[in-house]
N, CA, C and O of each residue as an XYZ file, in Angstrom:
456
protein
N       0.839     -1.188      0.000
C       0.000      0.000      0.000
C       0.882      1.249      0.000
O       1.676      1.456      0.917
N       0.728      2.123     -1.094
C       1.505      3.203     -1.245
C       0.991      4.058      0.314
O       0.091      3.805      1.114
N       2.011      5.123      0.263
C       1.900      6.241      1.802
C       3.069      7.275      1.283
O       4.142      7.330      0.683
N       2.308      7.867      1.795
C       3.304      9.653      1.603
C       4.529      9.029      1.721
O       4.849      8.084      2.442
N       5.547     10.033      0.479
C       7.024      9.986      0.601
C       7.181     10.913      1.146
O       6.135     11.494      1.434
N       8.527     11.607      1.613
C       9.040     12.796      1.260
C      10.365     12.840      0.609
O      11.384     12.197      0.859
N      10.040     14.053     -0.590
C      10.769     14.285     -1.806
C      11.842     15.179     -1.477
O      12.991     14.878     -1.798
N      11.558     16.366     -0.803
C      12.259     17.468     -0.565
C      11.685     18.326      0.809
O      10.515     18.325      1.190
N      12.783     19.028      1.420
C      12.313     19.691      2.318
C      11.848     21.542      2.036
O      12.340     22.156      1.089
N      11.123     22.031      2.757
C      10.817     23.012      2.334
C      11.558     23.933      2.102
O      12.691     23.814      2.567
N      11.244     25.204      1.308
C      12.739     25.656      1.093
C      13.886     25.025     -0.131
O      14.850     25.572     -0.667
N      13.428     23.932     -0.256
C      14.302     23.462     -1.644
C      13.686     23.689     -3.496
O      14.391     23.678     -4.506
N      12.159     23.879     -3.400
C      11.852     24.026     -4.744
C      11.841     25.517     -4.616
O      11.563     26.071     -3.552
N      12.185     26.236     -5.851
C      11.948     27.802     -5.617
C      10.299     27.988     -6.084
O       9.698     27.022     -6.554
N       9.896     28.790     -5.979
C       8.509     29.671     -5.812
C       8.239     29.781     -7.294
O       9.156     30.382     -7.855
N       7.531     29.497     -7.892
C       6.917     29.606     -9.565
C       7.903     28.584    -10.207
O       8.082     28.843    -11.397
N       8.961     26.920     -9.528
C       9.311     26.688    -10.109
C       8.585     24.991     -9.915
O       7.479     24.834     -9.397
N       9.388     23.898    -10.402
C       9.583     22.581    -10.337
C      10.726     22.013    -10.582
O      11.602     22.373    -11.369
N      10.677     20.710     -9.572
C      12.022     20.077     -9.360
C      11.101     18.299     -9.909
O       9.912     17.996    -10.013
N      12.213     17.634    -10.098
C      11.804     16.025    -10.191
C      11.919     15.194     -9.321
O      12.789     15.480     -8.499
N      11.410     14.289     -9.158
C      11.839     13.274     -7.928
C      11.172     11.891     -8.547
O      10.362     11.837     -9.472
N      11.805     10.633     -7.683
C      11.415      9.680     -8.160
C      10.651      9.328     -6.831
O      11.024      9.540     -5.677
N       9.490      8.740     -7.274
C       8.372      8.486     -6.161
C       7.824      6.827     -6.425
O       7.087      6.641     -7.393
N       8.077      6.037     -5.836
C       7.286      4.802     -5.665
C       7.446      4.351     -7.393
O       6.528      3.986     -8.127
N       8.454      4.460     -7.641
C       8.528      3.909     -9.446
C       8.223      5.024    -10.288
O       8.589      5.037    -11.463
N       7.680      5.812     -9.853
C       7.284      7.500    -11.129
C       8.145      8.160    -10.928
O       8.816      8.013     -9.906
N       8.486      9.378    -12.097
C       9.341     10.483    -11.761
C       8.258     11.198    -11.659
O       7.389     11.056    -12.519
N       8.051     12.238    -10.455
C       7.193     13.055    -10.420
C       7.704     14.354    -10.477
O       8.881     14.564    -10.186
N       6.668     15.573    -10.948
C       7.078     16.922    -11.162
C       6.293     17.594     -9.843
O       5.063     17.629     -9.804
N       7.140     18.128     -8.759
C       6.733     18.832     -7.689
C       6.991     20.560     -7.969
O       8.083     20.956     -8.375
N       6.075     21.315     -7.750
C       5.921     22.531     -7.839
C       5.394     23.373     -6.859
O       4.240     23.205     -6.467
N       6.067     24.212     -6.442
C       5.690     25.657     -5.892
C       4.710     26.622     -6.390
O       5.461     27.565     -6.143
N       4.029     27.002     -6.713
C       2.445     27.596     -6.939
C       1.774     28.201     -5.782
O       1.010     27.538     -5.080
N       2.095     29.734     -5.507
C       1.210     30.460     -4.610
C       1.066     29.682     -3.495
O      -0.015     29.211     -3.141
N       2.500     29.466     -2.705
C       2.900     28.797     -1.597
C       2.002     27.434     -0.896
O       1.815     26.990      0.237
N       1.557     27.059     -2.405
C       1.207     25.344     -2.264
C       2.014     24.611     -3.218
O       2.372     25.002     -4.329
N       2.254     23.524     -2.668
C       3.219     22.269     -3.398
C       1.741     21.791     -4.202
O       0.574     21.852     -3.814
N       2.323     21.313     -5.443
C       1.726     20.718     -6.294
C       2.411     19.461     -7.281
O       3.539     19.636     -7.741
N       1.703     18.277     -7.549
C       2.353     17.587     -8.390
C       1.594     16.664     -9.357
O       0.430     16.269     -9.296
N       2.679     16.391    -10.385
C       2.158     16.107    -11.600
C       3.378     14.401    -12.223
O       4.560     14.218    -11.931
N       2.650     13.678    -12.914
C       3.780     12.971    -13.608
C       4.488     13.753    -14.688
O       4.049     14.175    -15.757
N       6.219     13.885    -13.916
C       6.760     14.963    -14.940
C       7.389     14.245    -15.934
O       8.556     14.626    -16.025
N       7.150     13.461    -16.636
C       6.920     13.274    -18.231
C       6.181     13.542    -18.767
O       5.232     13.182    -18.070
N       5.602     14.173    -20.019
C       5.239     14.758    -21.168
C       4.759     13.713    -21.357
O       5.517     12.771    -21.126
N       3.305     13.351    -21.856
C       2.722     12.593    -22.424
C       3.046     12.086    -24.145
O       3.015     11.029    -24.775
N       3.399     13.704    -24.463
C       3.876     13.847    -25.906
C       4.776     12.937    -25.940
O       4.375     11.851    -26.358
N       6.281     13.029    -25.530
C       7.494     13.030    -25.700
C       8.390     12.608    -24.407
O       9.510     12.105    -24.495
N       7.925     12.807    -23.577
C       8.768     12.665    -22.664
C       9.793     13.417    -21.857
O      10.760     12.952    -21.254
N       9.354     14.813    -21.970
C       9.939     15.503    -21.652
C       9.726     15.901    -20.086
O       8.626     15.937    -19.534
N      11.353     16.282    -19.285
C      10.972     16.550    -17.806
C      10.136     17.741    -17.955
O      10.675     18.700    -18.508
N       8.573     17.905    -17.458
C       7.584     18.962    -17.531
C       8.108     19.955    -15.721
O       7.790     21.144    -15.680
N       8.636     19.520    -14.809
C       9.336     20.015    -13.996
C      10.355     21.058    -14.759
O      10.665     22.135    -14.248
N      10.769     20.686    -15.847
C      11.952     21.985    -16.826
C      11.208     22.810    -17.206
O      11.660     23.890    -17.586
N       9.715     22.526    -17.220
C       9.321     23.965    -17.834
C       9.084     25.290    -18.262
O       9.935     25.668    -19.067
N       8.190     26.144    -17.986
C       7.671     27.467    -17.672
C       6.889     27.273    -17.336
O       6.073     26.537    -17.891
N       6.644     28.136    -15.659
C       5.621     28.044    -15.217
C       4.803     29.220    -15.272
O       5.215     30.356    -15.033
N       3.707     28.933    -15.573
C       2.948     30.700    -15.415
C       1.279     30.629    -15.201
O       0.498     30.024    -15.935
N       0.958     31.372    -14.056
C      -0.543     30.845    -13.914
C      -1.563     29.354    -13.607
O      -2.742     29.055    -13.796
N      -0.247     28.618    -12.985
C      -0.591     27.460    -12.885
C      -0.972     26.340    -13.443
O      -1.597     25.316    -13.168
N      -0.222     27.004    -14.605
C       0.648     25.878    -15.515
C       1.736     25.396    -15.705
O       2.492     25.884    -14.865
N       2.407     24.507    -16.520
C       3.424     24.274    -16.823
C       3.592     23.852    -18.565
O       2.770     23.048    -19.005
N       4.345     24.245    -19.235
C       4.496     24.226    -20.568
C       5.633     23.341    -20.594
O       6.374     23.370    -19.612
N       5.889     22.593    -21.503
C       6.435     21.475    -21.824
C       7.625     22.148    -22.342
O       7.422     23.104    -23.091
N       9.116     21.740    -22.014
C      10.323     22.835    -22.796
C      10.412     22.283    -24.017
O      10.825     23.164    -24.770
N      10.164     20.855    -24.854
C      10.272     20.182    -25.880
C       9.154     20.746    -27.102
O       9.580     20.892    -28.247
N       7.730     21.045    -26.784
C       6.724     21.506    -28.178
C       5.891     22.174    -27.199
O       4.824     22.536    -27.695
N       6.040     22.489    -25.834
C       4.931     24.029    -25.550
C       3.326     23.293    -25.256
O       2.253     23.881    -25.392
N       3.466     22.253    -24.941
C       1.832     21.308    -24.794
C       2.197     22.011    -22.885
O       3.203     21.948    -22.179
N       0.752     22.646    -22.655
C       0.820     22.666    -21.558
C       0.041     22.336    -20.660
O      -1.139     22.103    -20.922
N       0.525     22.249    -19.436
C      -0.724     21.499    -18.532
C      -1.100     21.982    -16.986
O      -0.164     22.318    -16.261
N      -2.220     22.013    -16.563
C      -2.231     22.537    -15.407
C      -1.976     22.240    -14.027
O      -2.253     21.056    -13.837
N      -1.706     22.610    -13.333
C      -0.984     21.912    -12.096
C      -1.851     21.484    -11.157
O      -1.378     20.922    -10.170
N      -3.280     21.659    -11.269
C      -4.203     20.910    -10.103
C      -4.170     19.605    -10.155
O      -3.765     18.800     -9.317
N      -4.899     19.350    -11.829
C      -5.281     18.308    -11.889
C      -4.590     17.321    -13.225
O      -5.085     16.344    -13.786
N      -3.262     18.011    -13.458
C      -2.752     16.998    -14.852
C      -3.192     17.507    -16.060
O      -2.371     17.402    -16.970
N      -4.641     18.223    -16.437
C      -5.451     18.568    -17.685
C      -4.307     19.159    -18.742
O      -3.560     20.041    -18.319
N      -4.164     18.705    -20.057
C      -3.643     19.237    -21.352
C      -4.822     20.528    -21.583
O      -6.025     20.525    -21.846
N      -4.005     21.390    -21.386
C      -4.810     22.609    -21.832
C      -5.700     23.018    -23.142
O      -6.734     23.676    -23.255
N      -4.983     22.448    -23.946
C      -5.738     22.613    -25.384
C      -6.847     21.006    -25.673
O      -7.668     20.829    -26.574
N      -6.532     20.245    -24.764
C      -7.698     19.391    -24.909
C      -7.880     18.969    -23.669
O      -7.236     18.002    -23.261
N      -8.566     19.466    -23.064
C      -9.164     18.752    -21.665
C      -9.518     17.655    -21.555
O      -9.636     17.426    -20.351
N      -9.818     16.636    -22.254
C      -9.767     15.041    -22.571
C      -9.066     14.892    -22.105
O      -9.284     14.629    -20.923
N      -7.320     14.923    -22.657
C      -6.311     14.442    -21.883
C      -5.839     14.996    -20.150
O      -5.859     16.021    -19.469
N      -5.521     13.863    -20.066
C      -4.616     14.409    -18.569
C      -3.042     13.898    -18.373
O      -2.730     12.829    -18.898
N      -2.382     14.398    -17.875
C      -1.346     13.485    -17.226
C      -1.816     13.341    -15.501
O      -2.541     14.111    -14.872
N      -1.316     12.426    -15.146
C      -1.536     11.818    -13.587
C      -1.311     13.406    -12.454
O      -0.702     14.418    -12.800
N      -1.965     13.197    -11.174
C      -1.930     14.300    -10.662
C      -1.587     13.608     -9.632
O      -2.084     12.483     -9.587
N      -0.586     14.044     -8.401
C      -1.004     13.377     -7.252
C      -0.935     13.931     -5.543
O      -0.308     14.953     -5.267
N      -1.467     13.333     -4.757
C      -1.703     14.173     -3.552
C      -0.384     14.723     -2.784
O       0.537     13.954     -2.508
N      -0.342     16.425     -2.381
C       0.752     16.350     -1.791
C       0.458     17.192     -0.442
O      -0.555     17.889     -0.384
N       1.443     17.108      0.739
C       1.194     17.529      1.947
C       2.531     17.995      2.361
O       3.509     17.702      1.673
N       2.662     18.794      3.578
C       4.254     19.138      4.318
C       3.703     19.075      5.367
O       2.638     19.583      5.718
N       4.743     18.148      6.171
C       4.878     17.573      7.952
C       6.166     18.235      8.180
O       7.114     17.866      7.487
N       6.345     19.196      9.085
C       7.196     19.808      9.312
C       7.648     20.372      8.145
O       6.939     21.050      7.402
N       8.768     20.122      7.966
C       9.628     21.027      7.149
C       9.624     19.922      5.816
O      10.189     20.303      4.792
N       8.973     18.527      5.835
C       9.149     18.186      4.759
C       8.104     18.121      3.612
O       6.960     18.513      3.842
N       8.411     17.688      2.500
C       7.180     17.917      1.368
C       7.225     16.504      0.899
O       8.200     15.826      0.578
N       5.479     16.096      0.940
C       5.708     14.556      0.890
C       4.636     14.608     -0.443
O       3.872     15.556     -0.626
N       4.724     13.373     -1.370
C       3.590     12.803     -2.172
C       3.357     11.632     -1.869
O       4.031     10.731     -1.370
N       1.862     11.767     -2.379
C       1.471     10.183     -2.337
C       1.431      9.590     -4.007
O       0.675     10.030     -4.872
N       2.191      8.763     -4.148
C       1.529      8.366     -5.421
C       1.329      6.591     -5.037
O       2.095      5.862     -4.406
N       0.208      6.318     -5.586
C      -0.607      4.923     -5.925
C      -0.247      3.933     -6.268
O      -0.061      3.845     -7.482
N      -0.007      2.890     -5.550
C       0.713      1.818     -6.469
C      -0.388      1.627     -7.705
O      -1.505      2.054     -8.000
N       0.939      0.432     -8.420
C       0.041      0.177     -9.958
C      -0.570     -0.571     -9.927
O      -0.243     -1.541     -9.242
N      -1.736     -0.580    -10.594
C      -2.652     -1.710    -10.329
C      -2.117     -3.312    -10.751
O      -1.462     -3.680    -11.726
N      -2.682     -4.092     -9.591
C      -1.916     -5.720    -10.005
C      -2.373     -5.634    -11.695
O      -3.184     -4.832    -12.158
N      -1.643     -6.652    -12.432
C      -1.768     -7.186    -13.087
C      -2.962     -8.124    -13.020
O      -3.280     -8.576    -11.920
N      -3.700     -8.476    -14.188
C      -4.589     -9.313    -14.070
C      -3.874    -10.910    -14.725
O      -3.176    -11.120    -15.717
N      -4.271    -11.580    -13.955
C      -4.088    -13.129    -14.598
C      -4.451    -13.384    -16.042
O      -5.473    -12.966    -16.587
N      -3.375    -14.214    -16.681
C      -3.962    -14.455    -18.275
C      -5.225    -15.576    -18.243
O      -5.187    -16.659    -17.658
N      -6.335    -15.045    -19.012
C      -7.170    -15.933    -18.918
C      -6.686    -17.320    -19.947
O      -5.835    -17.119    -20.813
N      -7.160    -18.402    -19.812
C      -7.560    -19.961    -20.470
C      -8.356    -19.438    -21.592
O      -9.238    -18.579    -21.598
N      -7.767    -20.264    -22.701
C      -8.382    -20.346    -23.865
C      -8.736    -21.578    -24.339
O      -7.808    -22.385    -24.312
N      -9.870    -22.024    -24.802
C     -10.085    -23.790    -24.922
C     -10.270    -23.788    -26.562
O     -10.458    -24.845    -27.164
C-alpha cells in the first residue's frame, strides 16, 4: 500500500518553479504555486519531456520540448481537456514535502483459452 514519501524539504523548490523526484517507481514533477506544493507525472505525455523543466505561469506548466501545456491541479492538457497526465496528492509535515503516489494496479491473470 503506497503512503506519503518525502521528496524534498521546504525551502528546496523555488517559488513559480519545479524540481523532479522519483516516487514509488514515477518520476514526479513537484511545484511551488502560490505557496502550495503541487504535483504532476513529470513526463510529457507527448514526448517525454521533464515537464518540472518547464515554464511556469498561472498554474501551468508548458512542456520545454513543443509548448503542450498542462495545469498543475489536476494533470489537464490545456488545449484538450480530454487528456490528462496523472496528478497526485501532496502535503508538508514539518519542514518536509511529501507525495502520495498509488501503487500500480496488479496485473490481471492471463485468462484460459479452450
Amino acid at each position: 500500500m503506497a503512503d506519503f514519501q518525502t521528496v524534498a524539504q521546504v525551502g528546496d523548490i523555488p517559488a513559480g518553479e519545479g524540481r523532479s523526484f522519483p516516487v514509488n517507481g514515477k518520476l514526479v514533477g513537484v511545484f511551488l504555486i502560490d505557496e502550495e506544493y503541487l504535483a504532476i507525472n513529470d513526463l510529457c505525455p507527448h514526448m517525454g519531456a521533464s515537464l518540472s523543466a518547464g515554464w511556469v505561469e498561472e498554474g501551468k506548466v508548458m512542456c520545454p520540448w513543443h509548448a503542450w501545456r498542462f495545469d498543475l491541479q489536476d494533470g489537464t492538457w490545456c488545449d484538450n481537456p480530454k487528456i490528462k497526465t496523472d496528478s497526485y496528492e501532496t502535503r508538508v509535515e514539518g519542514d518536509d514535502i511529501q507525495v502520495l503516489v498509488p501503487d500500480a494496479p496488479e496485473p490481471s491473470p492471463p485468462t484460459k483459452t479452450e
